[in-house]
N, C-alpha and C positions, 0 to 999 in steps of 0.2 A: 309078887312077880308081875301081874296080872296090871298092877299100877302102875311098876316101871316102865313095859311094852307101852301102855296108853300116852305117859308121858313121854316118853321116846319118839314117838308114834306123831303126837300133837306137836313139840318140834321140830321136827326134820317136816314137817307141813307147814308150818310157821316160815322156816326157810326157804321152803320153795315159793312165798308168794311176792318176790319181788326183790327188789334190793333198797337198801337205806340210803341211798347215795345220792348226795343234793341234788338236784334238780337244776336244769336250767333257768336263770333267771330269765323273767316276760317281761315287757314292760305294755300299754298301751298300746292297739292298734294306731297305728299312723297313718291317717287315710293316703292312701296311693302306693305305702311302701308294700308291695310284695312280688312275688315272683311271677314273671312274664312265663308261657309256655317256649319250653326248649327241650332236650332230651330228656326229662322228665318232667311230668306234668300232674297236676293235681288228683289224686285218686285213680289214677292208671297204674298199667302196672310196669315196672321198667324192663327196660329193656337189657335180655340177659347179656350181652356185651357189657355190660358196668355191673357185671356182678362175676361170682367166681365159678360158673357154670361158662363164663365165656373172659376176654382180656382182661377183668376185674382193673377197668383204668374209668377214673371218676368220672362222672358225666357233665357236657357242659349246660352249663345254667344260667337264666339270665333274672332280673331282677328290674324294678323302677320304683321310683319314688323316695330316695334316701332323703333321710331327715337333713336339714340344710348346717346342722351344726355339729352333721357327724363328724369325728374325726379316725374313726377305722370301724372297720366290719366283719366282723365272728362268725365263721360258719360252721353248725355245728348239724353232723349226719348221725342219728341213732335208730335203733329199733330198741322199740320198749320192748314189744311181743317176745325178745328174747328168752333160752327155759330161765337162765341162772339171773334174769332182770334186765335192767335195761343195758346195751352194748352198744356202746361205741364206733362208728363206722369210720368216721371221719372229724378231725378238729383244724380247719386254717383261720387264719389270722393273719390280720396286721393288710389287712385290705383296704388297699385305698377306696375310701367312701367317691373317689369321682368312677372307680369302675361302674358299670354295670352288669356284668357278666364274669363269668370265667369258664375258659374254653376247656374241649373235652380233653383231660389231662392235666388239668390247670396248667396247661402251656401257658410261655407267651407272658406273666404275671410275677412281679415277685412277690409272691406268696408263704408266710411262714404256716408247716404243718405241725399238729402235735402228733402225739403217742395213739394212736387206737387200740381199743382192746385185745387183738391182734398180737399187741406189742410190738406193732410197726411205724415206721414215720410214715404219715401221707392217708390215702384212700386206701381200705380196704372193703372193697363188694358186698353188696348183701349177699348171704349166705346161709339160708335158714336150715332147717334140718327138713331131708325130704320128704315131701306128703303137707308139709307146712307152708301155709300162708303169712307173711309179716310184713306191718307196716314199717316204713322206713320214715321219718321224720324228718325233712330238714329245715333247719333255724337258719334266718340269718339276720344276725344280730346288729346293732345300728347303736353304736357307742359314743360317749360325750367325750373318751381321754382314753387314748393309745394302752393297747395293753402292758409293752414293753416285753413281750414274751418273742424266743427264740424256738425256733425247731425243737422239735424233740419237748415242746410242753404237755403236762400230762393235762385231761382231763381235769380234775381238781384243781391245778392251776390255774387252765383258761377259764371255769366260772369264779373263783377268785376274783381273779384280773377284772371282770368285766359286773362283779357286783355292784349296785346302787349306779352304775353307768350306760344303763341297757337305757338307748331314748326308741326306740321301736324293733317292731320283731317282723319278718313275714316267714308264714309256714309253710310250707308243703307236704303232704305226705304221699307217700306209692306204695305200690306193694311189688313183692315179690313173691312165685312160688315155686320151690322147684319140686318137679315131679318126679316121682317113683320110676 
């Protein structure tokens, strides 16, 4: 009995340490591709209006330096720190590479969203559990050929699409914490 508890015990630990779920493809820093400061800004912490402690409506963001032979742009919002592994905040797509920005709400853009873990279309807020600190991640991707993806694409889909096509990345990360 004493065996089963341990191995029991060693699994359900096994499962808490993350999740197996592809990762986003990198590609090469591209000198000058990355993000300009706007509503959120490198290692600071966002601000609780873009999260679901306040209007949980996406933050806007600006960017420079796109690669000259992009033909669209992936933006991809996560927190790895999440308990159950890495989650989902946000997936748009099908950006025009002449943007540079996209305004608070992504007003104003036609924008395709996917699925967030949430199981919603669009931006869903960081949201950590309270007393907890997490990073938030955001990619955005710099591709050589159109994903061809619609609203409502999951995650596994948009890295699909954008596999062996990623010509630069720039990253951000923030934090959120909500308090007790």
């Amino acid at each position: 009995m004493r065996w089963f508890v341990l191995a029991l015990l060693v699994s359900l630990l096994a499962a808490c340490g993350g999740d197996d779920e592809e990762q986003v493809p990198s590609a090469p820093d591209v000198a000058g591709f990355e993000f300009e400061e706007s509503a959120v800004a490198e290692g600071e912490a966002i601000d609780p209006r873009f999260t679901c402690d306040g209007e949980d409506v996406s933050p806007e963001l600006a960017w420079t330096g796109i690669p000259g032979d992009s033909a669209e742009l992936v933006l991809v919002v996560e927190d790895p720190d999440a308990p159950g592994g890495t989650f989902t905040h946000w997936l748009a797509f099908g950006i025009d590479p002449g943007e540079t920005g996209l305004a608070e709400g992504a007003e104003g853009l036609e924008v395709a969203q996917g699925e967030n873990d949430m199981g919603e279309l669009g931006y869903g807020g960081p949201c950590p559990p309270e007393g907890d600190t997490h990073d938030y991640v955001f990619r955005l991707l710099a591709v050589d050929e159109g994903t061809g993806l619609e609203d409502g694409a999951s995650r596994d889909e948009v890295l699909a699409a954008v596999e062996g096509h990623v010509l630069g990345e720039a990253t951000l990360t923030a934090q959120y914490a909500r308090r007790e």
